[in-house]
C-alpha positions in Angstrom: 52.8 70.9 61.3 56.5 70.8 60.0 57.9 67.4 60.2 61.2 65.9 60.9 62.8 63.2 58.8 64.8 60.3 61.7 67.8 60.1 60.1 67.8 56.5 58.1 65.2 55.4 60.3 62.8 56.9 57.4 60.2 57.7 60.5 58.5 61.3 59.6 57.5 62.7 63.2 55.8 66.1 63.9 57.9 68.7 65.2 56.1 68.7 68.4 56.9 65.8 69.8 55.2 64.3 73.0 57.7 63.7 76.2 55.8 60.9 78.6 57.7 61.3 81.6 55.7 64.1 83.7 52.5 61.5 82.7 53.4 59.6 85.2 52.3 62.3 87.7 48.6 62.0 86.5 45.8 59.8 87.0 45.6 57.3 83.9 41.8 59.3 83.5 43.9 62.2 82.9 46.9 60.9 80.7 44.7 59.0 78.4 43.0 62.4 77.6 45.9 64.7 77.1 47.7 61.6 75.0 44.9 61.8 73.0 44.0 65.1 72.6 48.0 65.5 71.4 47.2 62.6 68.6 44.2 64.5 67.6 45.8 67.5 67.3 48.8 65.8 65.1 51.2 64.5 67.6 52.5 61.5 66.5 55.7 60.4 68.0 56.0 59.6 71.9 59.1 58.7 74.2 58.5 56.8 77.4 60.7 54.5 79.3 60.9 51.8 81.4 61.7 53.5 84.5 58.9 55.9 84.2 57.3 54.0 86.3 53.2 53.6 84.8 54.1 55.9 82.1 54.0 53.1 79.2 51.0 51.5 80.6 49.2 54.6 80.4 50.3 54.8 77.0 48.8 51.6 75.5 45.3 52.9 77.6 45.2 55.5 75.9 46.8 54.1 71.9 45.1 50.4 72.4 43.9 49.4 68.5 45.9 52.7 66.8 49.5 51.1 66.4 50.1 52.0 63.5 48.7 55.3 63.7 51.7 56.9 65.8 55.4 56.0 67.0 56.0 55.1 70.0 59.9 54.7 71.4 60.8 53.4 75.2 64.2 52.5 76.8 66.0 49.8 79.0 68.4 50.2 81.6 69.2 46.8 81.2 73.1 45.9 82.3 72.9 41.9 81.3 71.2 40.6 78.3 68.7 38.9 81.0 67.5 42.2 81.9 67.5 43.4 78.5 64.6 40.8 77.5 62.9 41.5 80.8 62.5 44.9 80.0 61.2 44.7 76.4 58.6 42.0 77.3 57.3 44.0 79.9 57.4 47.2 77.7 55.2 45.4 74.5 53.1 44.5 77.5 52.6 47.9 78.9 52.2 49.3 75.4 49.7 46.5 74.9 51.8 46.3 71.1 53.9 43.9 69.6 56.6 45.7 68.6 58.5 49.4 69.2 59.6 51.7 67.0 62.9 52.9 68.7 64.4 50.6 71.4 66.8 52.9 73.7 69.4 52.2 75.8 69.2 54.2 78.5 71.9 56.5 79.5 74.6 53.7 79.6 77.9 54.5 81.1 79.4 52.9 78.2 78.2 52.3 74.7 76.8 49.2 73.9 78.7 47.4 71.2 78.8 43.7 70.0 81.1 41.8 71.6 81.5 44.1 74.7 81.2 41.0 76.9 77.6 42.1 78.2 75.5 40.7 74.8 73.4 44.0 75.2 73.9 44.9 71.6 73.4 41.7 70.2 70.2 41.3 72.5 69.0 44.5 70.5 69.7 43.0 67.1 68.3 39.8 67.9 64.9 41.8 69.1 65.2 43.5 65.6 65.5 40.4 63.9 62.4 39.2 65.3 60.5 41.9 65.0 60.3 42.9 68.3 61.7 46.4 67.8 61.9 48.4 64.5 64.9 50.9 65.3 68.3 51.0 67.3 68.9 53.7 69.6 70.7 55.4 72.8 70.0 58.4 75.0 72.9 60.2 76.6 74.0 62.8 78.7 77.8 62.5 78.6 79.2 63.9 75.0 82.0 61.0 74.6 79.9 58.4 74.7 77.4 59.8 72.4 80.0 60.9 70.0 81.0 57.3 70.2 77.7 55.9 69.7 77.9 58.3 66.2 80.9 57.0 65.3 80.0 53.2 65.4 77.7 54.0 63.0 75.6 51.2 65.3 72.6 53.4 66.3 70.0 54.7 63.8 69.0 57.2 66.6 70.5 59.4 69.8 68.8 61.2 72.2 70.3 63.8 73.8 70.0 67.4 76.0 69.7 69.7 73.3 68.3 73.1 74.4 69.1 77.1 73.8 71.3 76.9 77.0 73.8 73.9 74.0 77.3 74.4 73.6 78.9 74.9 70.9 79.6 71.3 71.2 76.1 70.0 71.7 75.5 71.6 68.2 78.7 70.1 67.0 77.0 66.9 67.8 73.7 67.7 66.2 75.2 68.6 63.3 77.1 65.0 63.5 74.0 62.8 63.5 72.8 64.9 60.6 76.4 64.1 58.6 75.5 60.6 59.2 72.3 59.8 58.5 71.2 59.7 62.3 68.2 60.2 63.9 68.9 63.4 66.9 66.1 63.6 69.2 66.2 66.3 71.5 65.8 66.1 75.8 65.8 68.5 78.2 64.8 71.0 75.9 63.4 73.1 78.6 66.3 72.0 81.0 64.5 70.3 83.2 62.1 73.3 83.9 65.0 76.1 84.2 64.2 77.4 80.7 60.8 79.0 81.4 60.1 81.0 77.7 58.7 78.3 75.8 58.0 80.4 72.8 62.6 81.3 73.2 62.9 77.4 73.4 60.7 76.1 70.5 62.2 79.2 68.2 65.7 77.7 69.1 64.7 74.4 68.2 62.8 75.2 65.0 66.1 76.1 63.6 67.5 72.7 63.1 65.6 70.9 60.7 67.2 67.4 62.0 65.9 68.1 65.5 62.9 66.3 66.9 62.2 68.2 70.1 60.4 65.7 73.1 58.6 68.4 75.2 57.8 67.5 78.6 54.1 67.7 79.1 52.0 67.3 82.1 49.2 69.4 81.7 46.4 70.5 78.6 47.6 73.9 79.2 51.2 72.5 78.9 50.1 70.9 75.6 47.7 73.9 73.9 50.9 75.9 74.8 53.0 74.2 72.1 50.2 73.4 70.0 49.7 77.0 69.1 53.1 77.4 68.1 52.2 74.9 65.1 50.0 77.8 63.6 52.1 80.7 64.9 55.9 79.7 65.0 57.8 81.9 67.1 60.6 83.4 65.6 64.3 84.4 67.4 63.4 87.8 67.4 64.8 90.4 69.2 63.1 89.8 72.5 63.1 86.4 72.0 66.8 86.5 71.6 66.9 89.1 74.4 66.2 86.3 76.7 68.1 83.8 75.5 70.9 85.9 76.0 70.0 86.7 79.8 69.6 83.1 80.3 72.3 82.0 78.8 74.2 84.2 80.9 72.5 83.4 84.1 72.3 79.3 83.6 75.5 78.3 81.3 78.0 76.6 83.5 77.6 74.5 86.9 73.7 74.1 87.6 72.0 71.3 88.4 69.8 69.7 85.0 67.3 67.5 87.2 68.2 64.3 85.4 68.5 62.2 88.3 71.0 59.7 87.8 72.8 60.9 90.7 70.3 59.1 92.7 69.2 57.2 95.0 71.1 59.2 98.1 72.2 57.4 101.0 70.7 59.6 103.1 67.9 60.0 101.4 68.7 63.6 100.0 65.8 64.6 97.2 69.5 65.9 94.9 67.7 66.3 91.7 64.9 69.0 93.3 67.6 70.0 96.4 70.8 70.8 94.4 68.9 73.4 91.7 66.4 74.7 94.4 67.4 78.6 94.3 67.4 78.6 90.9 63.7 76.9 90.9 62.6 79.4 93.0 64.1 82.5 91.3 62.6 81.3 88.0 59.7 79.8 88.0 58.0 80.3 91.5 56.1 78.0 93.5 54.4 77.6 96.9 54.9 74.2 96.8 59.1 75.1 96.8 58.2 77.0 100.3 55.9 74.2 101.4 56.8 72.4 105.4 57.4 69.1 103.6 59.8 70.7 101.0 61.4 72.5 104.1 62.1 69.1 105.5 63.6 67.7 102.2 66.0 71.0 102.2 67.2 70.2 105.3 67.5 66.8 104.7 70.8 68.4 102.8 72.3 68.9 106.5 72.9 65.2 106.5 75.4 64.8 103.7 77.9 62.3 104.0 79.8 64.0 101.7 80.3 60.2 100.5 80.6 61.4 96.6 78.3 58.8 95.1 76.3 61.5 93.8 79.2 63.1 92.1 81.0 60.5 90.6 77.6 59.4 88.4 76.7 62.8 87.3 77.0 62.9 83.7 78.3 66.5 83.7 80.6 66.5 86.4 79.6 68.8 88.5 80.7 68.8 92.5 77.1 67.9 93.4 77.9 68.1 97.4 79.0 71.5 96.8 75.7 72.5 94.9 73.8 71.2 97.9 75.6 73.3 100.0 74.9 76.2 98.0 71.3 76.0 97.2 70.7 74.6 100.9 72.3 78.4 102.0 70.3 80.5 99.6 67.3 78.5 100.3 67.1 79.4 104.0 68.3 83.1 103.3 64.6 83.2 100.9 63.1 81.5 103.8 64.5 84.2 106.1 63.3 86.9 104.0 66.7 87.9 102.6 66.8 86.9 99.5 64.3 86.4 95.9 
């Protein structure tokens, strides 16, 4: 399996690296044995968080008496130093470990520095100090503030949305943690399940040597999937860059990535599933996007407030009432038997 060298942090993952979000979906019987079927195939660096909800527990169920065998990094969304210390004590307990390789803030609105006034930073240097964690690092999804946290030269590591569907900016920015030494650890490389060629996305990836790639997985199938592209790397071909090209075309611009942090809705709205539904459904078909309770969520969309809390914390911008709107219309014309 090719391997990718972290930056300064000197940490030599595999390529395929293992994304522990969707795990939290699954029974802890069923996490523990795709986590480690992944290690015994050769997976050997994981990302979790603390807002994954069980997601780190199921993680030290499944790694209890391997530490040092794999890499494991988690995040805070701490906003006071308090909450900082909360979060990692609960996180080594989770991970039933004593220390973490990469320590994360989580999609801040601001990057951490010392003396900032909120003794984040210094909270993460003390942890270092102690042992506690091993490596610095920040996820983003707002380019400014990761080309800041570059900059500072603070962070050993960023994690950011790095798929076929980048700007030329994104790669600007890969190519930026590369200049200086720092880890780049790529999200959303499937965009949030939008990009449904795996074979078109891991060929994209495979072409920056500084890119460690966290694929979402969920499911053995899921996993055996990316597995076999250890043995048989897929190449941007010219099919495979056939549809990157289509989609590319189709996705570029103002759609809905699933991240999330426009929530929680006052009304309740679902606006990470609700605001990219059409496109779900055109490319990647589901009963379950057709289902009476998914109905209900849909029309939940009625109810906007049009209050612009959801827009003013997406991290790209985008007029997040208006894509409601949108989605909400073409989701009853499919319903109606217009449109698919």
């Amino acid at each position: 399996m090719a391997k990718v060298r972290l930056g300064r942090t000197e940490i030599m993952a595999e390529k395929n690296a293992f994304g522990a979000l969707p795990i939290q979906r699954i029974s802890v019987e069923a996490a523990v044995k795709l986590l480690r079927r992944a290690y015994a195939q050769g997976v050997n660096f994981y990302d979790t968080a603390r807002w994954y909800t069980d997601s780190e527990e199921k993680l030290g169920e499944a790694f209890e008496g391997m530490r040092e065998k794999i890499y494991i990094a988690t995040k805070t969304g701490a906003a006071t130093a308090e909450e900082f210390w909360r979060d990692l004590h609960t996180s080594l307990t989770n991970l039933r470990t004593d220390y973490i390789d990469i320590y994360q803030f989580h999609n801040p609105a601001f990057c951490p520095k010392p003396g900032d006034g909120t003794g984040l930073y210094e909270a993460m240097l003390e942890a270092k100090d102690k042992g506690m964690i091993r490596h610095i690092g920040i996820t983003n999804h707002r380019l400014n503030i990761a080309h800041e946290a570059v900059e500072s030269g603070l962070y050993e590591t960023l994690q950011f949305p790095f798929s076929y569907l980048a700007s030329e900016k994104d790669i600007e920015l890969a190519e930026q943690c590369k200049a200086a030494d720092m880890g780049f650890i790529a999200m959303k490389a499937l965009s949030g399940g939008l990009i449904t060629n795996s074979a078109a996305a891991y060929a994209f990836l495979a072409q920056y040597e500084n890119v460690l790639p966290i694929w979402g997985i969920q499911r053995e199938k899921e996993l055996d999937e990316f597995l076999s592209y250890v043995e048989n790397p897929p190449v941007p071909d010219e099919e495979l860059s056939a549809v990157i090209a289509r989609d590319r075309e189709e996705l570029l611009g103002d759609f809905c990535r699933g991240c999330g942090y426009c929530m929680p809705c006052p009304v309740g709205i679902e606006i990470n599933n609700c605001a990219r539904m059409s496109l779900l459904i055109r490319r990647a078909p589901s009963a379950a996007q057709l289902t009476p309770e998914m109905q209900e969520k849909m029309k939940r969309i009625e109810d906007c407030l049009h209050c612009g809390k959801c827009k003013s914390k997406c991290p790209y911008g985008l007029d997040t009432p208006g894509l409601l709107e949108k989605n909400y219309k073409d989701y009853c014309e499919i319903l109606a038997g217009k449109a698919l």
